[in-house]
C-alpha angles and dihedrals in degrees: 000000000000113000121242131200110252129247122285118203079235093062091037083064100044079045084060095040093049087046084238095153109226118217126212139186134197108233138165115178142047105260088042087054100044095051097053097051092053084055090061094256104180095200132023118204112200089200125196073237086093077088099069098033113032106021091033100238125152094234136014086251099098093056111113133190102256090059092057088046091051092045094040093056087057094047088055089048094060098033102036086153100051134080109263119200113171128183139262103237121227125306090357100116101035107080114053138345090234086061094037094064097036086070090040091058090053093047101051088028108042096016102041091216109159088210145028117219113215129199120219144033143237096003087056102047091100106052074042089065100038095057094044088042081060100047111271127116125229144211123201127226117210144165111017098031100192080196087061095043100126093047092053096057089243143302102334123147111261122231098031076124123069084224085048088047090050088041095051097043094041084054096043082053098054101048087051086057104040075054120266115162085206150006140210129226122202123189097344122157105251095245098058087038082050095047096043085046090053094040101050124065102221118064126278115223109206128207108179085350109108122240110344121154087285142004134231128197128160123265092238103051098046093056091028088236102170087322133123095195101098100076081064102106092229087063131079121196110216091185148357102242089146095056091045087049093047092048087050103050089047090053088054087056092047090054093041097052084050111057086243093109121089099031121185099269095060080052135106128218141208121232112263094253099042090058086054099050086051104040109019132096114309097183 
């Protein structure tokens, strides 16, 4: 497959100007980032929902930073030509800049993310600005915030209010100008997702909320891979892998349990005389 040069958040906002849609997985591991890179992925999330799909949480707050470091630095391994972006896990940039960057650092350095995701809005402008004024580029998380669950009373869907759909634009508004590249929408109606996407200047990446500038969904529930996700009407599964992986591991066990795996020819032999030497008679 013939390498290609990663993403830049230049040519992200040339791609929205242009009305060139980006498209974005979540992934966190090596083969699932590989795989999506060879697909032409244009952005890779490395989400702190790594904790309900892939650690088997009931929430993405467990999730801690060492576990999307660790994950991140698989993901780079596998896409080392795509743009990486992984998340700031919960409460770890809410309590001081000192700590903040502390977990930034880990992120871009041990990890070798190109970008940090951020979950929140005007409260969070600030600690937006400080970390672009500093060099790295960041991603906003609105709408549906997984990390605010519980606050939220829940996974509903964000703007169905005219006081949700001002606070949200007027949110949207002030992480682009504290300096975001990009932002995220969650569970948005698709007017207010359409509205925030024409008003701001970088592009606007939708999950559940109708056409934006790009679209996310999460590696697992487009290809139903141990998820559950994909009978929510926001998701689309593309394939069954976990049905084919299901039916082929119970087709090992099968085998095993007969005598039918291994067959000869996944066997290895001893030279003749070696057998001999080994088994033969010794007397």
């Amino acid at each position: 497959m013939e390498q290609r040069k990663a993403l830049t958040t230049a040519k992200m906002r040339k791609m929205k100007q242009d009305g060139v849609p980006i498209t974005m997985v979540t992934a966190y591991d090596y083969p699932s980032a590989r795989l999506s890179e060879e697909a032409g992925i244009d952005m890779i999330l490395v989400g702190d929902s790594l904790g309900n799909v892939v650690l088997g949480y009931d929430s993405t707050l467990p999730v801690t930073l060492d576990d999307i470091v660790y994950h991140t630095r698989a993901v780079v391994r596998g896409a080392g030509h795509t743009f990486i972006v992984a998340d700031m896990p919960f409460l770890t940039y809410h309590s001081s800049l000192e700590a903040t960057f502390q977990g930034v650092a880990r992120i871009m350095q041990e990890g070798g993310a190109k970008a940090v995701k951020l979950e929140g809005g005007a409260e969070i402008a600030e600690t937006v600005r400080a970390i672009t004024q500093a060099g790295v580029p960041v991603v906003g998380h609105l709408g549906l915030t997984p990390q605010s669950v519980h606050q939220l009373g829940g996974f509903r869907v964000q703007g169905r209010s005219s006081e949700q759909a001002e606070k949200l634009l007027s949110d949207a508004k002030a992480l682009e100008e504290a300096g975001a590249f990009a932002i995220v929408l969650e569970l948005v109606t698709e007017e207010l997702a359409a509205w925030i996407t024409k008003e701001l200047s970088i592009p606007v990446i939708g999950i559940g909320s109708g056409h934006c500038d790009g679209q996310v969904l999460v590696f697992h529930d487009l290809l139903q891979y141990g998820s559950d996700s994909a009978t929510r009407k926001f998701v689309k599964a593309y394939a069954n892998i976990g049905e084919t992986i299901r039916a082929g591991i119970g087709e090992y066990v099968k085998e095993v349990k007969s005598r039918a795996f291994p067959a000869p020819e996944h066997t290895f032999h001893m030279d003749n005389d070696v057998v001999e030497y080994l088994y033969g008679d010794k007397e």
